[in-house]
C-alpha positions in Angstrom: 0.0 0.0 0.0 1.0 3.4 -0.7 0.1 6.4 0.9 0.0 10.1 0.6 -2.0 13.2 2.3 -3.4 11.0 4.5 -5.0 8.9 1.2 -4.2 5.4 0.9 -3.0 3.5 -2.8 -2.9 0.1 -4.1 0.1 0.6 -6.2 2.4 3.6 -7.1 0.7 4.2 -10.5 -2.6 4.5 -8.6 -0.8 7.2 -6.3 0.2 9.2 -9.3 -3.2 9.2 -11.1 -4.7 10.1 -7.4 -2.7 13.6 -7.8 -2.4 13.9 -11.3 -6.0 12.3 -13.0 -8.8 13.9 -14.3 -9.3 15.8 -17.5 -7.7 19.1 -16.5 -4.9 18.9 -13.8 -2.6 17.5 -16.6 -3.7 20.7 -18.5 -2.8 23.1 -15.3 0.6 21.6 -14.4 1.3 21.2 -18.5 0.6 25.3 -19.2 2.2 26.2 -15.7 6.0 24.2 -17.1 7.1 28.0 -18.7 6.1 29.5 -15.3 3.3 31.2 -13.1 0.5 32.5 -14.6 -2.7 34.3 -13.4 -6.2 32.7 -13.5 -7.3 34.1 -16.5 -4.2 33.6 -18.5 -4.9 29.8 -17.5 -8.5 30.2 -18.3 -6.9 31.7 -22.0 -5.0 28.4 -22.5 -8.0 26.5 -21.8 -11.2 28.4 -23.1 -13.0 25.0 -22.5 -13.1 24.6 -18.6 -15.6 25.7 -16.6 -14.5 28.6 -14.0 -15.5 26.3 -11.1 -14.1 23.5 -12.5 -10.6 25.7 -13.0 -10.8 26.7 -9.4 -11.7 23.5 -7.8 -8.9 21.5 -9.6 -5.9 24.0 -8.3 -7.6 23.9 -4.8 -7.0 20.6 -5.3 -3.1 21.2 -7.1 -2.7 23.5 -3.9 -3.8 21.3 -1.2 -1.8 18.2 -3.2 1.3 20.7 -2.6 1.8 20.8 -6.9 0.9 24.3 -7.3 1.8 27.3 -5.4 -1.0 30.2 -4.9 0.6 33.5 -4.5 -1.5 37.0 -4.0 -0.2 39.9 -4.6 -2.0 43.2 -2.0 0.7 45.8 -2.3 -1.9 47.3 -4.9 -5.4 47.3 -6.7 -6.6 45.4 -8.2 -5.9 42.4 -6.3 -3.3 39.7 -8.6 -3.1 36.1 -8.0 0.1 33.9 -9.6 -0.6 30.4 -9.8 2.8 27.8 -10.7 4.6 25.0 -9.8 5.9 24.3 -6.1 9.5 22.2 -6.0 7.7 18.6 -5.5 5.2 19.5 -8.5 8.8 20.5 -10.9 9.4 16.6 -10.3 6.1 15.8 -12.2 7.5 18.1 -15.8 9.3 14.8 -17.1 6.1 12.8 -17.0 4.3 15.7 -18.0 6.1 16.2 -21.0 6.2 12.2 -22.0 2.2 12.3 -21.7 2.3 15.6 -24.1 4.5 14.3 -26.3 2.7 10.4 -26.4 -0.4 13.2 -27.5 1.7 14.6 -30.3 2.4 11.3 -32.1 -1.1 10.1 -31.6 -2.8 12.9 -32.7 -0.2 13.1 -35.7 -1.5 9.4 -37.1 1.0 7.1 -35.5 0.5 4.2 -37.8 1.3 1.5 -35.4 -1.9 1.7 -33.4 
């Protein structure tokens, strides 16, 4: 068994899918590689997503200790960074694999 946040795993894949599944965290952590952007720049890169589905899944980034929230006060209008913490840097490699497994696929990849 594996566990992490208090969540338990029956194998280490299972663990990774637990932080990384779904049909947009991939997305987040994927546009967030270059560096931090704000919510609407996200929202740019993925005019698809609901807003409360965008939210929810980098609570979810946050409190899994992959993405980093930062808000700037020092003036208005308020301005709110999201990008990658140290322990969600170690997920870019596999990131980039699944992106560029998409790139062949989507290009015809005859062996399929």
């Amino acid at each position: 068994m594996y566990s992490f946040k208090g969540k338990e795993y029956p194998c280490c894949a299972s663990l990774t899918m637990g932080i990384i599944g779904g049909k947009w965290k991939t997305v987040i952590i994927y546009h967030l590689i270059e560096g931090p952007l704000r919510y609407n720049e996200l929202r740019k890169e993925m005019p698809t997503v609901t807003e409360r589905t965008l939210s929810l899944q980098l609570k979810t980034l946050e409190e899994d200790g992959i993405v980093e929230r930062k808000v700037y006060t020092t003036k208005p209008p308020l301005k709110v960074e999201y990008s990658l913490t140290e322990f969600g840097k170690t997920l870019i490699p596999l990131i980039k694999s699944i992106a560029d497994w998409g790139n062949t696929v989507s290009q015809g990849y005859s062996e399929f």
